[in-house]
C-alpha positions as CSV (number, residue, x, y, z in Angstrom):
1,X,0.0,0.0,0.0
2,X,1.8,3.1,-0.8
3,X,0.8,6.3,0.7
4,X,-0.6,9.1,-1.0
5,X,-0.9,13.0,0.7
6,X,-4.1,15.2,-0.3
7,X,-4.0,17.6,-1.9
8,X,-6.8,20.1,-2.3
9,X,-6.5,22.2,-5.7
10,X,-7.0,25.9,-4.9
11,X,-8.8,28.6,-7.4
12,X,-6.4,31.2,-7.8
13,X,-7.5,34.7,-8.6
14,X,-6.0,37.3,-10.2
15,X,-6.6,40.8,-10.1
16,X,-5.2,43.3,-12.9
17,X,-4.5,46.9,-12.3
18,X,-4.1,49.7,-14.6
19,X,-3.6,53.4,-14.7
20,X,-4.3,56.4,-17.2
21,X,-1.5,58.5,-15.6
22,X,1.3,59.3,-17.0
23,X,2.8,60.3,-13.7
24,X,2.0,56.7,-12.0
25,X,3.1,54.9,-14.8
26,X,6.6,54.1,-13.6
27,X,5.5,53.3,-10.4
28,X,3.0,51.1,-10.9
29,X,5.7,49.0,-13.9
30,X,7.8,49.1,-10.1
31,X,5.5,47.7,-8.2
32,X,4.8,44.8,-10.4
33,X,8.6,44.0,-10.7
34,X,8.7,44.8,-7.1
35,X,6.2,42.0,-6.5
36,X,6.9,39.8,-9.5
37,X,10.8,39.8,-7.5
38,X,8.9,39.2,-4.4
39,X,7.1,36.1,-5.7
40,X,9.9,34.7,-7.2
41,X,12.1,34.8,-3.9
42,X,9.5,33.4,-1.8
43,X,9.2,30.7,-4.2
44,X,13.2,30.0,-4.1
45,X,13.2,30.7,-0.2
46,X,10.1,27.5,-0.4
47,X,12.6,25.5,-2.8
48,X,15.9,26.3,-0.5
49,X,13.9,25.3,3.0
50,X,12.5,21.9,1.2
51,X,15.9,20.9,0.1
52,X,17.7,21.4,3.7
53,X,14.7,19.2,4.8
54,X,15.4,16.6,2.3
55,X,18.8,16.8,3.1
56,X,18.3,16.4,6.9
57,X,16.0,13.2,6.4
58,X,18.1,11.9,4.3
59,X,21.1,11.6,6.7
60,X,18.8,11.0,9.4
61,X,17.4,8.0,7.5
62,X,20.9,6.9,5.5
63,X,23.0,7.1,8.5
64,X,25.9,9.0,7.1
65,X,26.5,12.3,5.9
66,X,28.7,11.1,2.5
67,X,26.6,10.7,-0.5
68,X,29.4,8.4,-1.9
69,X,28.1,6.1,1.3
70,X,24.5,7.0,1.4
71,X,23.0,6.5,-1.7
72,X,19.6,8.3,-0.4
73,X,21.7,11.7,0.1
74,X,23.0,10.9,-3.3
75,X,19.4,11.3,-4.9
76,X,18.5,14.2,-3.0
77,X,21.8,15.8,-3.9
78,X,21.3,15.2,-7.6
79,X,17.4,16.3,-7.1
80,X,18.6,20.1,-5.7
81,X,21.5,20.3,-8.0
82,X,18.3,19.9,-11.2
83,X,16.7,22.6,-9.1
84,X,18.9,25.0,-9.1
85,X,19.8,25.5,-5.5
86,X,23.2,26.9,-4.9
87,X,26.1,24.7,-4.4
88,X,27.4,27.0,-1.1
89,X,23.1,26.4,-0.1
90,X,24.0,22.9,0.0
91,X,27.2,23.1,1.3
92,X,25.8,25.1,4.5
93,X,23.2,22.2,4.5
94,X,25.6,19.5,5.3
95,X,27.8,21.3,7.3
96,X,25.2,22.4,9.5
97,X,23.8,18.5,9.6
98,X,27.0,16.9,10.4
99,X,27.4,19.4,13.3
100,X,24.4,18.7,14.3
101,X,24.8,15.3,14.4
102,X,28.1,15.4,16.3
103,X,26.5,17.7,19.0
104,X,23.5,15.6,19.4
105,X,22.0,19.2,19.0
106,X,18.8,18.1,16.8
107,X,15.8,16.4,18.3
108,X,13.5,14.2,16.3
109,X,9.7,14.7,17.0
110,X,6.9,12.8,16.0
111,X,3.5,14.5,16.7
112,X,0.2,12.7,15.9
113,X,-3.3,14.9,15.1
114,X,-6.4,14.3,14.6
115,X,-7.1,17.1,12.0
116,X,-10.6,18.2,9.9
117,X,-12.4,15.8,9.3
118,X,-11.7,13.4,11.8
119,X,-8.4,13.0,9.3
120,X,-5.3,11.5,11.0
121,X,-2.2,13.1,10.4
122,X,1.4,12.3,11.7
123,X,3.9,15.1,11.3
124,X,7.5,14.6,11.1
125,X,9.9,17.1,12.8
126,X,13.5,18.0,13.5
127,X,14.7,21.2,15.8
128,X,17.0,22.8,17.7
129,X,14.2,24.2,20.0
130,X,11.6,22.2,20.8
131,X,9.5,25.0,22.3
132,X,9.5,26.9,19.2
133,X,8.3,23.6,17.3
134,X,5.7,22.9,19.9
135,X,3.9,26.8,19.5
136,X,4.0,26.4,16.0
137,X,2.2,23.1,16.2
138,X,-0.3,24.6,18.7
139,X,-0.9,27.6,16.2
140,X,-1.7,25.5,13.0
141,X,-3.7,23.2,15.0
142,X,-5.9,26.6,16.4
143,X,-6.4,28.1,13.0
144,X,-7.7,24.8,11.5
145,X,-9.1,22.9,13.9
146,X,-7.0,19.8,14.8
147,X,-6.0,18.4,18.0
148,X,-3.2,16.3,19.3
149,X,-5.0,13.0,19.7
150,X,-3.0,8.9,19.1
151,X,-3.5,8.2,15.9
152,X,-0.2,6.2,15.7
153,X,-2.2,3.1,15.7
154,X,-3.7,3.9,12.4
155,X,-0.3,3.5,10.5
156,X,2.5,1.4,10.0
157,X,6.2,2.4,9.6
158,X,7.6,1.1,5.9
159,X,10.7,1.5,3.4
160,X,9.8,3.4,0.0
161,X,12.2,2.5,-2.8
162,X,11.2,3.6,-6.0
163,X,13.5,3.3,-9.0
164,X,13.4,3.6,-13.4
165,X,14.3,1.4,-15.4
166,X,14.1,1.7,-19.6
167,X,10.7,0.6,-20.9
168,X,10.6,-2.4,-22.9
169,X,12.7,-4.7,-21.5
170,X,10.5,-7.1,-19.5
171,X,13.9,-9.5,-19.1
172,X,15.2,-6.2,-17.3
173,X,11.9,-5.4,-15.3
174,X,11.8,-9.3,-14.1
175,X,15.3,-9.1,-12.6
176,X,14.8,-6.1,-10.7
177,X,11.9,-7.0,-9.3
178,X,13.2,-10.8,-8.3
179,X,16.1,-9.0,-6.8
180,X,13.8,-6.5,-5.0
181,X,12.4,-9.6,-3.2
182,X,15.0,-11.4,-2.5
183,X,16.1,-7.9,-0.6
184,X,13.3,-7.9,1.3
185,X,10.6,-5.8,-0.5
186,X,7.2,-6.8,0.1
187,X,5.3,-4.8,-2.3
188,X,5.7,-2.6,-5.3
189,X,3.5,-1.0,-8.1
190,X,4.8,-0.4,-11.6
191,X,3.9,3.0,-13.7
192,X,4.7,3.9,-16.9
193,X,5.9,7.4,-17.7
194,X,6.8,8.7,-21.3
195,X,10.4,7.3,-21.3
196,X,10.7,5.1,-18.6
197,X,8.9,2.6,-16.2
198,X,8.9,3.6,-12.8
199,X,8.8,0.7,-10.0
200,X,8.1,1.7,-6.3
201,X,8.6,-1.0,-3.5
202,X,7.7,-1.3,-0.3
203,X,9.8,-3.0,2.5
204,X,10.2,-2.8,6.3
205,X,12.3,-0.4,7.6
206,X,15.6,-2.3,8.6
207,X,15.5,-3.5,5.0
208,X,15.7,-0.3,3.2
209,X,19.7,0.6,2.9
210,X,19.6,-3.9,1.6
211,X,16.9,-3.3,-1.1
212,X,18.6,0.1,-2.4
213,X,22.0,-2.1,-3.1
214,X,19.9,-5.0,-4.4
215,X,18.3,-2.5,-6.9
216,X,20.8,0.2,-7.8
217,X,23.7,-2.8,-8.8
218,X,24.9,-2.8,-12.2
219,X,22.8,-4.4,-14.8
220,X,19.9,-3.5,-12.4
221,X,17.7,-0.3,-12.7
222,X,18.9,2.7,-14.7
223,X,18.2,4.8,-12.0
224,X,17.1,5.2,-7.9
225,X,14.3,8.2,-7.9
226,X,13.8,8.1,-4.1
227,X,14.2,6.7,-1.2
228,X,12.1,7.0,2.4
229,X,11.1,5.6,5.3
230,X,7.2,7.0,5.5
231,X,4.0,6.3,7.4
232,X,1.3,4.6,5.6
233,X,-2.0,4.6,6.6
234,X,-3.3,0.8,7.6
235,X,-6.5,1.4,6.2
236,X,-7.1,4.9,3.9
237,X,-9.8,7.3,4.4
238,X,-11.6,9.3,1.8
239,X,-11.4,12.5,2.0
240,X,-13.5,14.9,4.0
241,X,-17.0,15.4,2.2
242,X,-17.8,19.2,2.5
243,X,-15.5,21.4,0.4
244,X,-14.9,24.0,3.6
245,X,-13.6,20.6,5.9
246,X,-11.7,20.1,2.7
247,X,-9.8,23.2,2.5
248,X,-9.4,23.2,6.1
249,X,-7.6,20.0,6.2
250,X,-5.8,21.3,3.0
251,X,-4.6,24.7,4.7
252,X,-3.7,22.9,7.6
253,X,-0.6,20.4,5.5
254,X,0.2,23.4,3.7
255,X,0.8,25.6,6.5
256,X,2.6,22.8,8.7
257,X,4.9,21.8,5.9
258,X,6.0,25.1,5.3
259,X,7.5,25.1,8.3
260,X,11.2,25.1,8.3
261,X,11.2,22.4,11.1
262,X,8.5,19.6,9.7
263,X,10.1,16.9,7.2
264,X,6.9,15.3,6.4
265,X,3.5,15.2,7.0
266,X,1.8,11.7,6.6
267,X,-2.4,11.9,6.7
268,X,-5.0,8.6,6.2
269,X,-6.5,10.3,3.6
270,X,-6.7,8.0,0.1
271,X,-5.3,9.8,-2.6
């Protein structure tokens, strides 16, 4: 069973403005570079914060700090180099990790909500102040209506490998997946994208860094996408009825994973 977040799409509107005077023309071409500048930072500031998360969990999950040894940092390295982050962002990143990891500085918390809906959600976090992570917690939870409630219950704890391999080579696909169950996976589900075929398996958690090997050998996939250790819901839920619950619950995983201290966040809803 893989595990699929919900996603609410969101109307945007756009409002034009316009002015017959001369005099206000140049400020009003400023103001939209001002905010066109504006948008595009805070979309980069969105892209930089994600990619020191997926840097963090990937160390966290890999158990090493060296791509060359962690083949899940190696992904998300390659995935933010595409992205365009800066190599001195990245840098910082993994400085800042391995010092936190020799310090013991960075605490891993696990908080489990019940959230509109009567939708369970499990929110993955890393700080340096646990306080500050807590108030933010209590803040999104306020403004959308969610509670700390034990919900753990509802989910299991699994290894996501998912990796691509060239279409039209069932001898190839076969050997993979054999190898993929031999390694320990338990589950997988093919799709086909316009180039390749993309195969994600599921596996217990202890089995994760043995499947990635089993995979990723040569002659084996052409290449590994991802790799994670998630929380997937034993049974899914649909998703709230109403559209106002809905947005609710929508607003509520956008605002908590835009936080610079949540990973992930993991919900029962089905896709």
């Amino acid at each position: 069973m893989s595990l699929l977040r919900f996603r609410v799409p969101v109307a945007s509107i756009c409002r034009s403005f316009s002015t017959t005077s001369i005099i206000f023309s140049g400020h009003n071409k400023w103001s939209k570079i001002k905010h066109k500048k504006g948008a595009n930072d805070a979309q980069k500031g969105a892209i930089y914060s994600k990619a020191y998360r997926d840097i963090v969990l990937a160390v966290r999950n890999g158990g090493n700090a060296d791509p060359d040894l962690n083949a899940a940092l190696a992904v998300v390295l390659k995935k933010v180099k595409a992205q365009g982050v800066p190599k001195e962002n990245v840098e910082n990143a993994l400085k800042k990790v391995r010092g936190l990891k020799d310090k013991g500085g960075d605490q891993q918390l696990t908080y489990e909500l019940l959230g509109p809906g009567s939708v369970s959600l499990i929110v993955e976090c890393v700080t340096d102040n646990t306080n500050r992570t807590l108030k933010m917690m209590q803040i999104c939870m306020k403004a959308y209506g969610a509670r700390f409630a034990n919900v753990s219950y509802l989910f299991h704890r699994r290894g996501r490998v998912e990796v691509a391999i060239d279409k039209g080579d069932d001898a190839e696909v076969e050997q993979v997946i054999e190898a993929a169950l031999e390694a320990g996976a338990e589950d997988f589900e093919q799709n086909e994208t316009e180039d390749s075929l993309e195969i994600e398996f599921l596996c217990a958690p202890n089995a994760v860094t043995r499947l990635i090997e089993a995979v990723t050998a040569p002659g084996m996939s052409r290449e590994l996408i991802n790799s994670e250790l998630i929380y997937a819901p034993l049974e899914s839920c649909d998703p709230p009825e109403d559209e106002e619950t809905q947005t609710h619950l929508s607003d509520l995983i956008e605002k908590l994973e835009s936080s610079d201290d949540v990973l992930n966040v993991w919900t029962s809803v089905d896709g």
